[in-house]
N, C-alpha and C positions, 0 to 999 in steps of 0.2 A: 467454422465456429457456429453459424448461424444465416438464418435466412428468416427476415420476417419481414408481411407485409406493413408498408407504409400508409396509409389512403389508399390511392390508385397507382401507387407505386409498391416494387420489391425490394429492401434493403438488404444487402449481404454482408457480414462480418467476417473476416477475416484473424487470426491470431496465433503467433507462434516464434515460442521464448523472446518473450519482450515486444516483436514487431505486431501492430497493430494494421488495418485498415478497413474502409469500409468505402461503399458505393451503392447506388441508388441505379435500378433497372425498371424496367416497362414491364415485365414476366419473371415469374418464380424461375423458368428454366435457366434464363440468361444471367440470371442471380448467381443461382447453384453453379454453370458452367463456372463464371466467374471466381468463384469461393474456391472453387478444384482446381484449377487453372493458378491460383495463388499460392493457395497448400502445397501444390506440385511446383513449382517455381521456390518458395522457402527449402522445400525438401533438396532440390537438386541441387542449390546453393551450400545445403548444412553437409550435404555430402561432400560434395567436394570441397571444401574448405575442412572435412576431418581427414581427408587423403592429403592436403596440403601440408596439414599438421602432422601426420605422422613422417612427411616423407622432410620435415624438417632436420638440419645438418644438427650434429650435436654441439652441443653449448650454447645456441642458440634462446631467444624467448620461447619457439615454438617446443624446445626439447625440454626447458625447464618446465612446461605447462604439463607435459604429458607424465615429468616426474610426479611435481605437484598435485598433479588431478587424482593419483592413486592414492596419495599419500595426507594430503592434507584436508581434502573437501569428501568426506564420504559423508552421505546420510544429509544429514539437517544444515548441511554448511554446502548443500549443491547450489544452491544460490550465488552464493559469492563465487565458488567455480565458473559460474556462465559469467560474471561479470566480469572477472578475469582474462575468460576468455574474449569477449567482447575488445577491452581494452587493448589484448594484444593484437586483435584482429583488425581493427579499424584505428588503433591509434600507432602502436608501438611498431607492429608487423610482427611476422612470427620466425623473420631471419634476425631479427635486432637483436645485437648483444646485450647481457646482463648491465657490463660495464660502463657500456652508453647511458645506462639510465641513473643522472644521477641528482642532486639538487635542482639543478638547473633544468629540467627535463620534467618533474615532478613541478615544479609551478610552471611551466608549459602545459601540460596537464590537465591542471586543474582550469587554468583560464580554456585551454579546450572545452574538458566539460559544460563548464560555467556559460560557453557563447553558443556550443555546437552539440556536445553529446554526441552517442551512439545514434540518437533517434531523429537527431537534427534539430533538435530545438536544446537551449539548455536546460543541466538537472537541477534538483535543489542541492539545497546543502545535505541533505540525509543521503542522497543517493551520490552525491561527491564524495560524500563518508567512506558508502559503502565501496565504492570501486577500490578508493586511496587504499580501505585494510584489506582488499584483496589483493592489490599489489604489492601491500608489504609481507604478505605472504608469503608470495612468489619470491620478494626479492630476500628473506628471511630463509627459504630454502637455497634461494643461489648461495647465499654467505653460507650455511652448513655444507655444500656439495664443494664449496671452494670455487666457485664460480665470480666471486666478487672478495674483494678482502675483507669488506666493511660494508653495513645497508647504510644507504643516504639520509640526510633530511631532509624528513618530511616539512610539510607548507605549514606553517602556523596559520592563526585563525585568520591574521586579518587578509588573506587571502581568498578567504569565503565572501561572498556575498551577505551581506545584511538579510536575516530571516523576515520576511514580510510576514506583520502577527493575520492571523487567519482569527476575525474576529465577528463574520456574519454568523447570522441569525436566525433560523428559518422561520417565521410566521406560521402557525396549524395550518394557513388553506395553502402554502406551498407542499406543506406536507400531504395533503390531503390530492394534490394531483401527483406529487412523486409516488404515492402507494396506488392512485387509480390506472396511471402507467402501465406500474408493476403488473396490476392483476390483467390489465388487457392482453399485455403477455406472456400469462398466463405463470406469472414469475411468482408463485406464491411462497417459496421459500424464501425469495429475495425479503419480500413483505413482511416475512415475520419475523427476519433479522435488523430490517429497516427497522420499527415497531419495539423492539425488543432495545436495539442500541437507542433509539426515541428515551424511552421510557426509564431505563438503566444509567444511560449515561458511560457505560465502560468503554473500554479501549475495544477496538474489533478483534485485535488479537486476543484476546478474552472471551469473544463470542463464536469468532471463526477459527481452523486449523490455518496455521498461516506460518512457512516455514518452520525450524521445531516448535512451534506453540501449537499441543493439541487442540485450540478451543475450548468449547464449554463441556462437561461431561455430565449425564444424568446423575452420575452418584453425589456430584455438587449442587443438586437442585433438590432439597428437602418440601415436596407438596404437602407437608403436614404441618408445618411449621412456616411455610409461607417463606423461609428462605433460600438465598442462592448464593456460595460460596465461590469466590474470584481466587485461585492457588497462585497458580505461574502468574505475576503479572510485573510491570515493568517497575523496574523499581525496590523491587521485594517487597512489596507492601500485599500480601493477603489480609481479603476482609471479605463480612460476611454482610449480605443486606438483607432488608425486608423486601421483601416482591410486593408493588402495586398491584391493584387487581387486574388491570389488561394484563398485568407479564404473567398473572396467575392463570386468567382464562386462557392466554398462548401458550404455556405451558402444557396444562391441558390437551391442549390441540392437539401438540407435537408428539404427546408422550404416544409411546409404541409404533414411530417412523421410523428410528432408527435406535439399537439396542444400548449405544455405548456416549454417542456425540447428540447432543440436543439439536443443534444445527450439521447434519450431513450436506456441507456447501463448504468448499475451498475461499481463501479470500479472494482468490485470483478469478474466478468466477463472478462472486459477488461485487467485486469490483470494476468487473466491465460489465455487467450488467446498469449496476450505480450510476456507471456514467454513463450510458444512454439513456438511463430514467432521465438523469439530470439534463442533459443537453436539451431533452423533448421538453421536458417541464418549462425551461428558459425559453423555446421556441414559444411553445404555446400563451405563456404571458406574458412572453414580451419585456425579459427581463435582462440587465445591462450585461456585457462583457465581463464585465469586472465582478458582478456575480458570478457569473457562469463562472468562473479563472477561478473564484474564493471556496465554490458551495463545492467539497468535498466531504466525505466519509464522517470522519474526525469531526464533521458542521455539525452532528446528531449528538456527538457528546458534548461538544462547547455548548449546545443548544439546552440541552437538558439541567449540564452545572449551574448556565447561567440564570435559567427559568427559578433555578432551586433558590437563589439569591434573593431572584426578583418577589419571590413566596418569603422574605425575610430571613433563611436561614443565613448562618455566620460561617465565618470563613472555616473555622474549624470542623465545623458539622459537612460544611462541604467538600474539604480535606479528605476527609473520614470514607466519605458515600464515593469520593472520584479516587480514590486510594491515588493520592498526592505524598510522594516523599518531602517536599516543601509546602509550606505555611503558602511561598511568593509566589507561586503556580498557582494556588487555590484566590491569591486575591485578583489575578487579573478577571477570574469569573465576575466577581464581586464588584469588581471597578465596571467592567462592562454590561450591569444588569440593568444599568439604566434609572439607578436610586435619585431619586431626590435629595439630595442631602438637606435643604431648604425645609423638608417637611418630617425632618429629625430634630431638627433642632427649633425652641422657641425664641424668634427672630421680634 
């Protein structure tokens, strides 16, 4: 993935479909050895575990995945495919019967996920989501192929975990060493999508290509009018904004990098870049756990809604600008701006 210097140290990245890792060396070389040496290691592993799968018995999980894989996940839905795969790979196995898998199995599951995951730690509730409708997928083809008589139930909510609200805040001079980070290495696209969702406030998936969502598109960016049009966005809510003048000047910047996409950067990219800005940031000032655990992606546009509050707008106008299908989404901005209430009212 990478290799870059630390101080007096080499730091090497690592990464491949979903597994992550990283390591600190004394030399660029023993960096790179290392990086190759993992590459190679992930590779021989995916091999052989796609020869494990095909030499799978029939009726099997492992034969239902390779129907499935033709049939159901092309194109923009390869995502949930690898998750799929995943789940069969390290939880279900890929001699497991269809039939085995059935209520009872499915909140096994899910407390799996919830303790341990694929990755060893647990997921959130979005990515327990996502596995759960990739296996009703699969188990949605078993029942058409006649593999099962009937698909199971699924877990109700109170099975999930309680969502912990993600309610930090970034301060400008945090911001101001996450983008000096950036430019030290030499990440300057990261910078201008940092900067861009800063100032915006939109979802990333609106900024970046990220599974089917193409991103942002130049013919949605009117320079003459100073506005920027949001189409695909979650919710169905299109809307059209004024550009501040920073997102005007980076505009600017960008226009004639790339012909079609404003930002040419995958989220996947930009997202493990993010989080090595962020981890360094938190090293360098010395900032708690529980920061580091909260300051995610998503912290640029809660940061932006909520600033917008903290400037007096009303919950509606902020609706509007965060393209909120709820009023009750738009007022946690508003409750967490930080108002005085005391200095609204004469007491």
């Amino acid at each position: 993935m990478a290799v870059r210097q630390a101080g007096q140290k080499w730091k090497a990245f690592a990464e491949h479909k979903g597994q992550r890792k990283s390591k600190t060396f004394d030399t660029q070389l023993e960096a790179q050895q290392w990086e190759a040496a993992t590459l190679a290691i992930w590779g021989k592993e995916e091999r052989e575990e796609r020869e494990r799968l095909e030499a799978a018995p029939k009726g099997t999980m492992g034969d239902l995945l390779r129907v499935a894989r033709g049939l159901d996940w092309a194109g923009k839905h390869q995502g949930q495919a690898e998750a799929a795969e995943r789940l069969i790979r390290l939880h279900f196995g890929i001699t497991a019967l269809p039939c085995e898998i059935d209520a009872r199995a499915i909140d096994d599951l899910v407390i799996w996920l919830r303790n341990t995951g694929p990755n060893g730690h647990g997921c959130s509730n979005a990515s327990i989501n996502r596995y759960l409708s990739a296996l009703s997928v699969l188990l949605k083809r078993a029942h058409r192929l006649g593999m099962i008589n009937a698909v199971p139930l699924f877990p109700e909510r109170r099975l999930l975990k309680e969502a912990e609200p993600r309610d930090l805040v970034l301060p400008e001079e945090w911001l101001a060493e996450l983008l000096d980070v950036m430019e030290k290495r030499e990440q300057r696209l990261d910078v201008a999508v940092t900067l861009f969702l800063w100032h915006m406030g939109c979802r990333v998936g609106e900024a970046l290509t990220r599974g089917d969502k193409e991103g942002l598109l130049w013919d949605r960016v009117n320079l003459e009018q100073k506005t920027i049009s949001f189409v695909k966005t979650k919710g169905c809510m299109p809307r059209r904004l004024p550009m501040p003048r920073p997102v005007q000047a980076l505009m600017r910047q960008l226009r004639g990098q790339d012909p079609q996409r404003v930002f040419p950067l995958s989220y996947k990219s930009y997202l493990s870049h993010y989080g090595e800005a962020v981890h360094e940031v938190c090293d360098r000032m010395g900032l708690s756990p529980s920061i580091r655990k909260e300051w995610c992606i998503h912290t640029l546009r809660h940061t932006c809604l909520t600033n917008l509050a903290r400037k007096g707008w009303n919950a509606s106008a902020i609706q509007q600008w965060g393209g909120h299908k709820s009023l009750q989404v738009t007022q946690r901005y508003v409750h967490h701006s930080a108002i005085a209430l005391e200095e609204l009212v004469d007491c």
